[in-house]
N, C-alpha and C positions, 0 to 999 in steps of 0.2 A: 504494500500500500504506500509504503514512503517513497519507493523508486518510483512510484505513479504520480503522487506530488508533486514531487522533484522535477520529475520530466515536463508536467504542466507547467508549473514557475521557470522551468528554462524556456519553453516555446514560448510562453511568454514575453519574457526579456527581449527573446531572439526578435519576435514583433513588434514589441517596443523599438529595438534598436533601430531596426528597419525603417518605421515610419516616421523619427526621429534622422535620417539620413533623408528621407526622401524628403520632410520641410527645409533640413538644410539645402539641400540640391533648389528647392522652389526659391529659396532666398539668391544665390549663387552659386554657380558653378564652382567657381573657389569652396566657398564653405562647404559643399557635399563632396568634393575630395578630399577636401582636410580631412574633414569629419567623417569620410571614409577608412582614410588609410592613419589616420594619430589618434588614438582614442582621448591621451585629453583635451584636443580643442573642442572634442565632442560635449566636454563640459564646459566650456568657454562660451559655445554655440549656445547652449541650453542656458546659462546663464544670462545672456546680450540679448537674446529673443525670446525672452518666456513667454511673450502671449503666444506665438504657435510652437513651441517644443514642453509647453507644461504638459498639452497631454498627451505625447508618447513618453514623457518623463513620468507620470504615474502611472503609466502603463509596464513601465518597467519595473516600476518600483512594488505596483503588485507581484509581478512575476519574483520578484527577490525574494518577497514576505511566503509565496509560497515555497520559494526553493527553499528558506528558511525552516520552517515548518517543515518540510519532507527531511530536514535534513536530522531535526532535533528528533523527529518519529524513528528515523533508520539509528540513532544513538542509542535511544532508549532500548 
């Protein structure tokens, strides 16, 4: 059951990440390669433009809180 968590809180993220790349790319072409290939300007991005990267940024952040959860379940 906690590798099934786990694995939903990764695809998660994984979506998050994604659609979080794709507003960068809508902002510029610079920023969606940054933000492609250096993960921390990915937090740079997400910081300067929060009105559109807040919500693939809680999209991730869900995905975390379940990989979290799967992970404290698999310990136990």
């Amino acid at each position: 059951m906690a590798e099934i968590i786990m694995s939903i809180g990764f695809i998660i993220c994984i979506i998050g990440g994604i659609l979080l790349v794709i507003q960068a790319f809508k902002m510029s072409l610079v920023w969606g390669l940054l933000c492609l290939f250096l993960m921390p300007v990915t937090f740079i991005f997400t910081v300067v433009h929060w009105p559109v990267a807040k919500k693939p940024f809680f999209i991730q952040l869900i995905g975390m809180v379940f990989f979290v959860i799967g992970t404290f379940m698999a310990n136990s």
